[in-house]
Rosetta silent file (secondary structure, phi, psi, omega in degrees, C-alpha in Angstrom):
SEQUENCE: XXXXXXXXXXXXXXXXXXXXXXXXXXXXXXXXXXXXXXXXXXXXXXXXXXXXXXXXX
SCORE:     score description
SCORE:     0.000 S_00000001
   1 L     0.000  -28.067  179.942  106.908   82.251  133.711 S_00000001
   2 H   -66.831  -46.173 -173.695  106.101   83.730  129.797 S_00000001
   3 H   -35.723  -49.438 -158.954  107.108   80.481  128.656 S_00000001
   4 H   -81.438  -51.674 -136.681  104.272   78.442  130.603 S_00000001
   5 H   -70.155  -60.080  163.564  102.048   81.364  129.701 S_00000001
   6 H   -60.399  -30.501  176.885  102.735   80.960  126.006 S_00000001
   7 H   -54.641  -51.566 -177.920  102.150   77.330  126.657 S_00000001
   8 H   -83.914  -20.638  176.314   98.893   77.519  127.955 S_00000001
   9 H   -48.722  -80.000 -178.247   97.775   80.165  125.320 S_00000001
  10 H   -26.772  -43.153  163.871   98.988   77.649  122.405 S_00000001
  11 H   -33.221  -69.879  162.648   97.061   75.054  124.993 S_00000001
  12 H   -68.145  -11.475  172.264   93.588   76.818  124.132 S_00000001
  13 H   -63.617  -71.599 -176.563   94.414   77.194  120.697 S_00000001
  14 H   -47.272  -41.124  167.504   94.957   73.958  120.083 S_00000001
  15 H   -49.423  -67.825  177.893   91.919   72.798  121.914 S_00000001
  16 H   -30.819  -56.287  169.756   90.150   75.231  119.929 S_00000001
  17 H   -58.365  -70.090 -161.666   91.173   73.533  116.423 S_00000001
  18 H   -46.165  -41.845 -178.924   90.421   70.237  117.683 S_00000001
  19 H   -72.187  -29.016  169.627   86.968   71.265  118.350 S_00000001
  20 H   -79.811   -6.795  172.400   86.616   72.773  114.577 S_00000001
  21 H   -61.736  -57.471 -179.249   88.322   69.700  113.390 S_00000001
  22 H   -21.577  -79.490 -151.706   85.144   67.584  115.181 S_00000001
  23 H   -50.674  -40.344 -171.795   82.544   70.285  114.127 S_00000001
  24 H   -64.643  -51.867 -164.928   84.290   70.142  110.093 S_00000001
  25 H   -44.693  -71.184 -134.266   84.415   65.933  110.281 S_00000001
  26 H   -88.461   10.920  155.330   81.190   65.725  111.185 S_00000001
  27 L   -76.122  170.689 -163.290   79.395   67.176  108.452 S_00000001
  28 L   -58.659  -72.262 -160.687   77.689   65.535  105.923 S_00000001
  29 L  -110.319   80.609 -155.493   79.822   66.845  103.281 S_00000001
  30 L   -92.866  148.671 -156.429   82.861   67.853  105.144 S_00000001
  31 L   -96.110  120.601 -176.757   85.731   69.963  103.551 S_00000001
  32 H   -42.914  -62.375 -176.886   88.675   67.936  102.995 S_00000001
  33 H   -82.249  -13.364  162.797   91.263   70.620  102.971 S_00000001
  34 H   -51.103  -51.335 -108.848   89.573   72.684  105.336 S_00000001
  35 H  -115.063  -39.553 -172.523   89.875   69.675  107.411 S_00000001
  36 H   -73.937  -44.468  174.483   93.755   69.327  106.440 S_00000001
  37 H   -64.848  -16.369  163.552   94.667   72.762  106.889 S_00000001
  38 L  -105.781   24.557  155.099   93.443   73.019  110.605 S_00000001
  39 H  -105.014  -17.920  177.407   95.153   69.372  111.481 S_00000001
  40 H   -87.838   -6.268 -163.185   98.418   71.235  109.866 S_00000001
  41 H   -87.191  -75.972 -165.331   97.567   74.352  111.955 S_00000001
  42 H   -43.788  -37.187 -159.997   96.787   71.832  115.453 S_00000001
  43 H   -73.000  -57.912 -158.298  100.080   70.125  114.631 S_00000001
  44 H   -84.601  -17.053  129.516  102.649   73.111  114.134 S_00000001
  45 H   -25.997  -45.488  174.529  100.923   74.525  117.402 S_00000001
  46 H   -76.213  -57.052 -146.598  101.495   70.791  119.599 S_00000001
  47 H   -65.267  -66.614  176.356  104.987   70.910  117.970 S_00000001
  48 H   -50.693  -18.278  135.919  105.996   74.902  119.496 S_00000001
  49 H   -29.534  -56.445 -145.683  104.372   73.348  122.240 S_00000001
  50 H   -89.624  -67.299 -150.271  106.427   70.309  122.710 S_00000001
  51 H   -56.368  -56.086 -153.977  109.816   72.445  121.974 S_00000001
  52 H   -71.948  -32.189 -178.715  108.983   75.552  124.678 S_00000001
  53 H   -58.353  -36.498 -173.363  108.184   72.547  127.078 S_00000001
  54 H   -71.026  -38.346 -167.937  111.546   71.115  126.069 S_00000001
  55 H   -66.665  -16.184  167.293  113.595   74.621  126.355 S_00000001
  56 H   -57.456  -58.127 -150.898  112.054   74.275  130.799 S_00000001
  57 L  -105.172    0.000    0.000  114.295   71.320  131.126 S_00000001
């Protein structure tokens, strides 16, 4: 049960980034490496995702 727990936290995290990815893109003069460093954030978050989904089966 911690597992799925930790899942869905990392679940709103990741959600979270994606919406500051949006909100960074879509300014006018939007900051590149901000913009890299929270798609490398959203990433290694889906990835500890993916693996505690994998360690259930």
């Amino acid at each position: 049960m911690a597992i799925q727990a930790r899942i869905r936290e990392l679940g709103f995290r990741h959600e979270s980034l994606d919406r500051a990815i949006q909100e960074e893109a879509s300014r006018p003069a939007a900051d590149e490496m901000r913009l890299r460093e929270l798609k490398r954030r959203k990433l290694r978050l889906k990835e500890e995702m993916e693996s505690l989904r994998a360690s259930l089966h």
